[in-house]
C-alpha positions as MATLAB code, in Angstrom:
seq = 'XXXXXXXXXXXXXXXXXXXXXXXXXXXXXXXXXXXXXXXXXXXXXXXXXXXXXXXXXXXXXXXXXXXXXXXXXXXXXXXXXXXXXXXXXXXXXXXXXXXXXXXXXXXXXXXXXXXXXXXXXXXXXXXXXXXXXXXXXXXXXXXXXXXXXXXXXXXXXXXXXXXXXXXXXXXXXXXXXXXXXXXXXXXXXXXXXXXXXXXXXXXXXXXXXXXXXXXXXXXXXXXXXXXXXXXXXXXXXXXXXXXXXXXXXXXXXXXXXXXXXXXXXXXXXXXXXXXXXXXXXXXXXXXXXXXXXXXXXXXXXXXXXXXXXXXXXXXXXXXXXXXXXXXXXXXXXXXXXXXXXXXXXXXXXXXXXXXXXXXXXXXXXXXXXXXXXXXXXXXXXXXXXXXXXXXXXXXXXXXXXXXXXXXXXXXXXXXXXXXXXXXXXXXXXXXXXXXXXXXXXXXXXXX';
ca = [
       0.000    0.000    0.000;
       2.802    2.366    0.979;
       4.585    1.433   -2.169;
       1.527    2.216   -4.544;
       0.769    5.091   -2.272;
       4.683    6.433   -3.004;
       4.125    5.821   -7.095;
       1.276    7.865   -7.382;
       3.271   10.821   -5.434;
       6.163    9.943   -8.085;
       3.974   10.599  -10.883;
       2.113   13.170   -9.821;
       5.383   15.628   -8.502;
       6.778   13.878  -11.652;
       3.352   15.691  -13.605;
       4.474   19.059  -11.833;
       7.678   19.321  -12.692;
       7.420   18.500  -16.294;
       4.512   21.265  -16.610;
       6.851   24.132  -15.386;
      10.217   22.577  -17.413;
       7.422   22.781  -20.340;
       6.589   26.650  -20.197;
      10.220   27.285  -19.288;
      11.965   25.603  -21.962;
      10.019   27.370  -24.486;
      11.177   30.895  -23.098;
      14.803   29.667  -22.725;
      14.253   28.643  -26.367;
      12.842   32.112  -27.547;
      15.390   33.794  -25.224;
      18.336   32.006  -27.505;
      16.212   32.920  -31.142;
      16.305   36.654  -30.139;
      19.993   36.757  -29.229;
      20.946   34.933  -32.287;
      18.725   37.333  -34.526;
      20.449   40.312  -32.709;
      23.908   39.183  -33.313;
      23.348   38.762  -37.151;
      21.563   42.081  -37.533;
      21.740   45.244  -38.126;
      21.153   45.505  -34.184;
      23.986   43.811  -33.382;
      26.183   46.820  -32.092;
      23.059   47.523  -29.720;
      22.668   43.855  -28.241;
      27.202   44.056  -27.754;
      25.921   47.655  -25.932;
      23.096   45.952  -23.653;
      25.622   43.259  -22.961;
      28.497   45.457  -21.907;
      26.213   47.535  -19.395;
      27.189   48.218  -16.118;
      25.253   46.672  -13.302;
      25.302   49.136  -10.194;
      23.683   48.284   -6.397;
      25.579   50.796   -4.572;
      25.418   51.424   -0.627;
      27.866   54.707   -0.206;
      30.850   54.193   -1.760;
      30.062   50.326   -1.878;
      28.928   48.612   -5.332;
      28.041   45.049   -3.761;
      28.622   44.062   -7.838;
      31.950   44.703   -8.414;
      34.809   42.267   -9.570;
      38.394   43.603   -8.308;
      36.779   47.182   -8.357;
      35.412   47.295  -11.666;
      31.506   47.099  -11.909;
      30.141   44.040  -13.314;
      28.629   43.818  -16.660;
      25.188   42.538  -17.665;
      27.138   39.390  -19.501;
      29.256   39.281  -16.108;
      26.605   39.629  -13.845;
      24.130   36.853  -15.254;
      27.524   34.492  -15.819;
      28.627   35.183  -12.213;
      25.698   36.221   -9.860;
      22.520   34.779  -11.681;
      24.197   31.400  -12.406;
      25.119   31.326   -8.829;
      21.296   31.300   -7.854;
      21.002   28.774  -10.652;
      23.598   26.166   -9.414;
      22.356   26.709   -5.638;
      18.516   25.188   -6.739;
      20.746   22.137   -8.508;
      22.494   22.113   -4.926;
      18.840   22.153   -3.227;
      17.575   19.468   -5.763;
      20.786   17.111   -5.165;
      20.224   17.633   -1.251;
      16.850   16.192   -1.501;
      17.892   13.597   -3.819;
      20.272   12.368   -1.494;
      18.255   12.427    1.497;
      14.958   11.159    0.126;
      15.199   10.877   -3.430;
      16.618    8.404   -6.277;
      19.644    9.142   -4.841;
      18.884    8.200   -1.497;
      18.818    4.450   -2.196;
      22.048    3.393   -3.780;
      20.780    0.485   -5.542;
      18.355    2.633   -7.092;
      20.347    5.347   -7.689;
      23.470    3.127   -9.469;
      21.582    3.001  -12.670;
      21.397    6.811  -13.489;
      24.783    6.869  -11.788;
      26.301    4.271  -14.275;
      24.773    6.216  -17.338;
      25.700    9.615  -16.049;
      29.598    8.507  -15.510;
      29.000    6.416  -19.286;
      27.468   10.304  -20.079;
      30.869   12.028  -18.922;
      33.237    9.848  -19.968;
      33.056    9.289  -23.543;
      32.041   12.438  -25.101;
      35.617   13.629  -23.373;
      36.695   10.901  -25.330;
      34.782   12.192  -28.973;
      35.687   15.451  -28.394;
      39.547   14.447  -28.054;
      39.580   12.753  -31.283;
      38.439   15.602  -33.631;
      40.445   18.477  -30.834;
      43.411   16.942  -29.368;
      45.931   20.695  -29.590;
      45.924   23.131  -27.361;
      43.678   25.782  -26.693;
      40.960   23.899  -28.768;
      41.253   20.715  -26.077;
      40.641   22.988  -23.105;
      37.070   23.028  -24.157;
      36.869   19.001  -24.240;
      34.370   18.872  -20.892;
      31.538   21.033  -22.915;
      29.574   18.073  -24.310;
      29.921   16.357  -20.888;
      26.682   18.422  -19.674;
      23.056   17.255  -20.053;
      20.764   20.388  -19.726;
      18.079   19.049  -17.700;
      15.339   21.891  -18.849;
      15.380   21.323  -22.500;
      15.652   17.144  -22.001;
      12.771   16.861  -20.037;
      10.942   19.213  -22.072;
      11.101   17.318  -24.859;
       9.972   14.165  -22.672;
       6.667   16.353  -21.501;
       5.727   16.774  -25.211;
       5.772   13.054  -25.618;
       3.978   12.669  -21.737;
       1.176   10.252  -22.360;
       3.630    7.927  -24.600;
       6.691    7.972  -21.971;
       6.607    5.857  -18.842;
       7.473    7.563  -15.545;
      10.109    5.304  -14.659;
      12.102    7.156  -17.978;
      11.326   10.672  -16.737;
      12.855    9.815  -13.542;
      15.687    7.878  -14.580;
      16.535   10.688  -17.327;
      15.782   13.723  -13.954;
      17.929   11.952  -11.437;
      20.790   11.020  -14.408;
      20.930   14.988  -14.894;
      21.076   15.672  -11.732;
      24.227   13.330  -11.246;
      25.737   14.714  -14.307;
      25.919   18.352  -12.686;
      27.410   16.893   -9.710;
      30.007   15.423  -12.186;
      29.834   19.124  -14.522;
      30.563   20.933  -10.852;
      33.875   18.485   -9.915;
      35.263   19.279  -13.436;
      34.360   23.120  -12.666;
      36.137   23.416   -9.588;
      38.807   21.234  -10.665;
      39.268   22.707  -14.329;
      38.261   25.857  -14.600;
      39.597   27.682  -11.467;
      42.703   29.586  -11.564;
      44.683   32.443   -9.565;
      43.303   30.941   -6.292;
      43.536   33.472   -3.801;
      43.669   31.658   -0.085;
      41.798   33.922    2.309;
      38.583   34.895    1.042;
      38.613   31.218    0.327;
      39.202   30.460    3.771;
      36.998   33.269    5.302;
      34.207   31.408    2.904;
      34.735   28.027    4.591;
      34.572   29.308    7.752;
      31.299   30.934    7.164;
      30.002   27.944    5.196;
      30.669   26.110    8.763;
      28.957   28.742   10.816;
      25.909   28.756    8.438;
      26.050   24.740    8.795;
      26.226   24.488   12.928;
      23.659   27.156   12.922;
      21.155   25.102   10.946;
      22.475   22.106   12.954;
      21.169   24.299   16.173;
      17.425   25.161   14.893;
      18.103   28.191   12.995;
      15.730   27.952   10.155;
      15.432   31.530    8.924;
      15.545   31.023    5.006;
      16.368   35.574    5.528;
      19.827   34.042    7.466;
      21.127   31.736    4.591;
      20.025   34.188    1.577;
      22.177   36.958    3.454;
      25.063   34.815    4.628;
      24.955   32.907    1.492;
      25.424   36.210   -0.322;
      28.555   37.174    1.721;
      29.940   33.473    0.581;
      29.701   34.358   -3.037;
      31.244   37.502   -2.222;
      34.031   35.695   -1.008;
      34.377   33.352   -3.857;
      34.048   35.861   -6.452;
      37.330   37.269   -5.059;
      38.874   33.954   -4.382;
      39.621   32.882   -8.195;
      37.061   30.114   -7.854;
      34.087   30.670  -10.014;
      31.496   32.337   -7.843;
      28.541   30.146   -8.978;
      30.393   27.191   -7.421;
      29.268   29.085   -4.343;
      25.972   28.430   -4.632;
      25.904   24.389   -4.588;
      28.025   24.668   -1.116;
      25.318   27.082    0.358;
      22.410   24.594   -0.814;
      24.574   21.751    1.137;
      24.445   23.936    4.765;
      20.844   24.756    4.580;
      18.747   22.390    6.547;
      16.912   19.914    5.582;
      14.709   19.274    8.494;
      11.897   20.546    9.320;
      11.699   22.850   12.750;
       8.378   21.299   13.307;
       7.144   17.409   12.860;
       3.544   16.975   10.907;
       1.948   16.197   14.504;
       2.660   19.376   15.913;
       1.637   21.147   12.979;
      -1.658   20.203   12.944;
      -2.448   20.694   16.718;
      -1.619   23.643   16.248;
      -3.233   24.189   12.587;
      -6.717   23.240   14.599;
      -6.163   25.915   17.476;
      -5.890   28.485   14.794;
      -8.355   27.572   13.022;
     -10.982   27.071   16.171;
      -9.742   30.625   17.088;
     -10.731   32.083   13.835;
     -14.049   30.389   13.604;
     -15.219   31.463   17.278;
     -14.047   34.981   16.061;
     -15.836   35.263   13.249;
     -19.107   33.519   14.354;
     -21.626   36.815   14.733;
     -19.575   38.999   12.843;
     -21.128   41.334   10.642;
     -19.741   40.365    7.050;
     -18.186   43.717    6.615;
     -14.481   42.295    4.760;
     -12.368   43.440    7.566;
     -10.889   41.078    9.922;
     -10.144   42.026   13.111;
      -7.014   41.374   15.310;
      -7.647   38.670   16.313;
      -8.735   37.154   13.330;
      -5.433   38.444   11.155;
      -3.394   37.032   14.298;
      -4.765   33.428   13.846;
      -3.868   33.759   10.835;
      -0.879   34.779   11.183;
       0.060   32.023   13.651;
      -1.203   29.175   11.008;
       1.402   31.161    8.217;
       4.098   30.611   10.861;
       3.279   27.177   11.648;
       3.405   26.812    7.729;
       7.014   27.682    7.534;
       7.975   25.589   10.847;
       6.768   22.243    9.383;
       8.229   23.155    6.128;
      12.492   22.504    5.398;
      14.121   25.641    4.576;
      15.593   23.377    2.152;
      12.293   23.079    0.218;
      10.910   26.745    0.830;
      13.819   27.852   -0.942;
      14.071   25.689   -3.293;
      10.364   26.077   -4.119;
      10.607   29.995   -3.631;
      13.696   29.933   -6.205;
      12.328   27.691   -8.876;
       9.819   29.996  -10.692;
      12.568   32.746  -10.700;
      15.208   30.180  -12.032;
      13.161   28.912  -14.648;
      11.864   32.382  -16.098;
      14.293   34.713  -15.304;
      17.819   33.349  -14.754;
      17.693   30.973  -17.524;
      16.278   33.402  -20.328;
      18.498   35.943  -19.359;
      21.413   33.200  -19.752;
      20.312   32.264  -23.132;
      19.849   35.652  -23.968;
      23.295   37.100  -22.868;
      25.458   33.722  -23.972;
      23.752   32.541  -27.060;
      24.791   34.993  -29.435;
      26.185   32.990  -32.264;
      27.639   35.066  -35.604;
      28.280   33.075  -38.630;
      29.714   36.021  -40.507;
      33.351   34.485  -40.262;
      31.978   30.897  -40.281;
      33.358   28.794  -43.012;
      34.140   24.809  -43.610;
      37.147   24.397  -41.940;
      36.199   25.912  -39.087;
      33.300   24.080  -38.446;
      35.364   20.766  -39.039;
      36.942   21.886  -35.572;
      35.540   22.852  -32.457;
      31.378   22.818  -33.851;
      31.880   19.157  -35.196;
      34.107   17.920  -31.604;
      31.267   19.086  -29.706;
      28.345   18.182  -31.701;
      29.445   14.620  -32.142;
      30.475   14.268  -28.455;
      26.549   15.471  -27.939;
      25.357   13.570  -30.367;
      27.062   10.345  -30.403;
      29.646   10.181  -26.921;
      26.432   11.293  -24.866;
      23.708    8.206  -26.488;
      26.784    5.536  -26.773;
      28.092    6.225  -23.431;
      24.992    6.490  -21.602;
      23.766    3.159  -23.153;
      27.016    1.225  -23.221;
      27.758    1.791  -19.764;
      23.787    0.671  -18.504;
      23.881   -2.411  -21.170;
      27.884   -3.343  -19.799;
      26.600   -3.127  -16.114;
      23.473   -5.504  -16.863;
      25.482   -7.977  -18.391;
      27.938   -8.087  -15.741;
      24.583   -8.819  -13.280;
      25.378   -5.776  -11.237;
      22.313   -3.590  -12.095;
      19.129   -4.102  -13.666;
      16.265   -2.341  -15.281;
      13.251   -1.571  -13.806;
       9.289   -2.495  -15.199;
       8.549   -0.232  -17.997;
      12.038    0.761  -19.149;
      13.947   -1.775  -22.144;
      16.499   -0.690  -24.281;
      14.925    0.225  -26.976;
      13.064    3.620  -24.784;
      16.829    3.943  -22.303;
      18.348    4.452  -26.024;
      16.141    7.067  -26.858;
      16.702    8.601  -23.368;
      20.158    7.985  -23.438;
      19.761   10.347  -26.842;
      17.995   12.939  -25.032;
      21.139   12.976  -22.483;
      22.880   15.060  -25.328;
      20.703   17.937  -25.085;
      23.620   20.014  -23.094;
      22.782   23.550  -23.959;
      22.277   26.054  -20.376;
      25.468   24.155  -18.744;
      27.562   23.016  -22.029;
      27.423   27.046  -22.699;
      28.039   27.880  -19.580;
      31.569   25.321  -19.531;
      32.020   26.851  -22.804;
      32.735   30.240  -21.640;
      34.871   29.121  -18.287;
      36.935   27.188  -21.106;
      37.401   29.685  -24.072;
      35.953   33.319  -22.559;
      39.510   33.838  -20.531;
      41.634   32.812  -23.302;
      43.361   35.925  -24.656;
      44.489   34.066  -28.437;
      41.623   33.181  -30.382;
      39.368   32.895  -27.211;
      36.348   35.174  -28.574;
      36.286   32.672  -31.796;
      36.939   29.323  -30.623;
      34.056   30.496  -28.105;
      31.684   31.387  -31.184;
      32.506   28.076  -32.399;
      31.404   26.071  -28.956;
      28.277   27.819  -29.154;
      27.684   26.975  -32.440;
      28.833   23.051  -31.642;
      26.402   22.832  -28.909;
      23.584   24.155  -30.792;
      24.045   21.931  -33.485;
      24.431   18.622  -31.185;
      21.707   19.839  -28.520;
      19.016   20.252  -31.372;
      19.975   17.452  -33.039;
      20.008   15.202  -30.007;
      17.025   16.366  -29.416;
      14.831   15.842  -32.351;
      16.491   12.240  -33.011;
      15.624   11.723  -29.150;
      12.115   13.190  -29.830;
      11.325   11.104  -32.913;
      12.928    7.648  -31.404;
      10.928    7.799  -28.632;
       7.535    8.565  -30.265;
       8.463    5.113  -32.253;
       9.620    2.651  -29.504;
       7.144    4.062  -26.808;
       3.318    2.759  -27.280;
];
């Protein structure tokens, strides 16, 4: 009973989250559209303009967006600050994964786990074949990503075909492959370390952590102490939106209240309000002790509620229809005015194929060598024909390939500005064509 009861939850947060990946994949899509358009236009000096506009929140003589005293752009500030709020919800979604999720279970979780690592591994290997020089190589861990907005979009147009068990297999596999895209990050793409505000970070990351451990649940107390760690790291050398998985990890994940206290006291409020307003004119007004019942049942809300999930559920709208539009907007810009053969026989075709064909292979090899060894299995309602066409989907790495695309070529003084055109046009090419193979598979093999 408690497992049927759990399946039907499954589904229906399953329902939920493929409704709002839906809407929000089709602005991140028209978000990208526009900033291509702009670049190849007559418009395109304006969009370089809008880009390179300063971003000011000044206190005094204070500018709390500022990067070694010079005041971020809008391309700086959405790469640095915005994708920092974006990589704290992953943080908050692979918390809860952990603890109660896919993840939570490792014999459930070693099947996404396998294809994620298969999903790493060999596109590195793709892309090494067609870019083995330097600086073309430094950009070999962009078609590691699987951009988990635009994948499961394209399993919510195919919804009624698609069993669940595929929707959460291909959800928790992304969510293992940013863990994976966040190790190469830190690893990779962080240079001219600088040791204290580093240090002072950790320290405060600590604090934050102890002070969840010892009931503070304030969500107010990790947004402003959480801001004051990216501070730090955007000083340190470390890419600030690192910052925001670490923060997610600190926040608590317990509740302040159990269920059984909030609904003793749910009922006193409630009695409260009802006695109060029995013989009251209808007039619209509450009085004060009506708005303080209230009042006490919002509170009680928030106690029996994880700061972990308020925030992650007060982030995800803003996430999905701000940050990652705005992304697109600023970091799809693609001109083909200096596009020719040879270079798209480069960079474009490394990426695309390790999208294309390193994502699908290694994803399926790696599942299909573990079953044979006897070490996983897959679960009712998932074959190989529908993992295949998931594992296809797995190359849809646009928000996160673009955004390793721009640690590994933006900095790069020779050639950096075009080898970076050329990633985004690679991971264009692969993400829309892993899609619609992924899209037109699926609606074959899945009755």
């Amino acid at each position: 009973m408690n497992a049927k009861k759990k399946n039907m939850e499954d589904k229906k947060n399953i329902s939920g989250v493929l409704g709002i990946v839906k809407n929000a994949t089709l602005w991140l899509f028209l978000a990208a559209v526009l900033a291509i358009i702009l670049s190849n236009s007559t418009w395109s000096g304006w969009y370089e303009k809008i880009l390179q506009s300063p971003i000011i929140l000044q206190i005094g003589q204070f500018n709390f967006f500022t990067h070694h005293g010079t005041p971020m752009s809008l391309l700086t500030f959405v790469n640095d600050f915005l994708m920092a709020i974006f990589f704290l919800t992953i943080g908050l979604e692979i918390k809860q994964q952990i603890l109660t999720g896919e993840l939570h279970s490792f014999r459930k979780a070693l099947l996404p786990i396998v294809g994620a690592l298969g999903g790493m591994i060999v596109p590195v290997l793709v892309f090494y074949l067609f870019c083995h020089d330097y600086p073309r190589s430094y950009g070999a861990a962009i078609p590691m990503a699987t951009d988990i907005a635009f994948a499961v979009g394209v399993l919510a147009l195919l919804s009624k075909k698609v069993p669940p068990i595929l929707k959460i297999f291909l959800i928790t596999l992304a969510v293992v492959d940013d863990i994976g895209g966040i190790l190469v990050m830190i690893l990779f793409y962080s240079s001219h370390v600088s040791w204290m505000p580093l240090i002072f970070s950790v320290f405060l990351l600590i604090g934050m952590f102890f002070a969840g451990a010892k009931g503070v649940h304030y969500k107010r107390f990790y947004y402003i102490f959480g801001f004051v760690v990216w501070l730090l790291f955007l000083e340190s050398g470390v890419h600030a939106a690192i910052s925001g998985v670490l923060i997610a990890l600190v926040v608590p994940a317990k509740p302040k209240w159990e269920w059984e206290n909030y609904l003793q006291k749910a009922k006193r409020c409630l009695a409260d309000f009802v006695n109060s307003v029995q013989g009251e004119p209808k007039i619209g007004v509450l009085s004060e002790n009506q708005t303080q019942a209230l009042a006490q049942m919002r509170l009680a809300e928030e106690r029996v509620v994880s700061p972990l999930q308020s925030m992650e559920h007060q982030l995800q709208g803003f996430v999905s229809y701000v940050t990652l539009p705005l992304f697109a907007f600023v970091n799809a810009g693609i001109r083909f005015e200096n596009i020719n053969a040879d270079s798209v026989m480069g960079v474009p075709l490394a990426i695309m194929a390790g999208l294309v064909l390193g994502k699908s292979l290694g994803i399926f090899s790696f599942v299909w060598f573990f079953i044979k060894c006897k070490l996983i299995s897959l679960p009712k309602g998932m074959n190989y024909s529908n993992l295949f066409g998931v594992a296809i989907l797995g190359g849809i790495g646009f928000t996160v390939s673009l955004f390793i695309a721009n640690l590994s070529y933006g900095s790069l003084q020779d050639g950096g500005i075009e080898l970076l055109n050329q990633a985004k046009i690679g991971v264009f090419a692969g993400s829309l064509l892993s899609g619609l193979l992924g899209y037109f598979w699926l609606k074959r093999v899945c009755k």
